[in-house]
N, C-alpha and C positions, 0 to 999 in steps of 0.2 A: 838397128832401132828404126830411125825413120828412112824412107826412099823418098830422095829433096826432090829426085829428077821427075817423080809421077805426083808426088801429093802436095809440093810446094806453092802450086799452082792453085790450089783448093785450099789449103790452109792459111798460106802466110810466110814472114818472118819469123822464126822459132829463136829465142834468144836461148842459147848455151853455152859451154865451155867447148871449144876445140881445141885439141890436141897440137901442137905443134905450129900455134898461131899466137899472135898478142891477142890476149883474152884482159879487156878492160872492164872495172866492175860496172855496172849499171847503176849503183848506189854510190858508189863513192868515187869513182875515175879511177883506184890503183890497179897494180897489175899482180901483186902476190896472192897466190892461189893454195889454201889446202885440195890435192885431188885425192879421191877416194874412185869404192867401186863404180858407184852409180852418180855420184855428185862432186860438185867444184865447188869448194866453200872459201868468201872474199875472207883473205887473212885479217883485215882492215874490221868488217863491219860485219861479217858471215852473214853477207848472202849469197845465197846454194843458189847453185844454177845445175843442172841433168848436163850428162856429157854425153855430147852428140854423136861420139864412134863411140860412144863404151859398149863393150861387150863382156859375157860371160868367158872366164877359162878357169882349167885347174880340171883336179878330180872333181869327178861326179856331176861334169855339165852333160851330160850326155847319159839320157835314160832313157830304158825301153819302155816301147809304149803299146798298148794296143790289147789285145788276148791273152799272150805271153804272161806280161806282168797279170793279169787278173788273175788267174791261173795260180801265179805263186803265191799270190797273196791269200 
């Protein structure tokens, strides 16, 4: 998603959900968390916060691109 170590410095603070950290809500101070693909939603008050490692996996993350596909289509 984001690279902290180059654009941190030009953007800011990015408030999100980490992985593998105490993640406290911003609205209400608790700490239980629904996580999904893309977002962290407060079990408390649901507010969604973007998770900062999340990534894509599974089938179908990975498509051809360029010629090739124009071609098939």
């Amino acid at each position: 998603m984001y690279d902290f170590g180059i654009r941190q410095s030009h953007t800011g603070y990015r408030i999100g959900y980490r992985a593998n950290e105490a993640n406290h809500c911003p609205g209400c101070g608790q700490s239980h968390w629904i996580v999904g693909r893309l977002t962290a939603e407060c079990a408390h008050c649901a507010t969604a916060l973007p998770l900062i490692a999340g990534s894509s996996s599974g089938i179908g993350v990975l498509r051809p691109r360029g010629p090739a596909r124009l071609a098939a289509a």
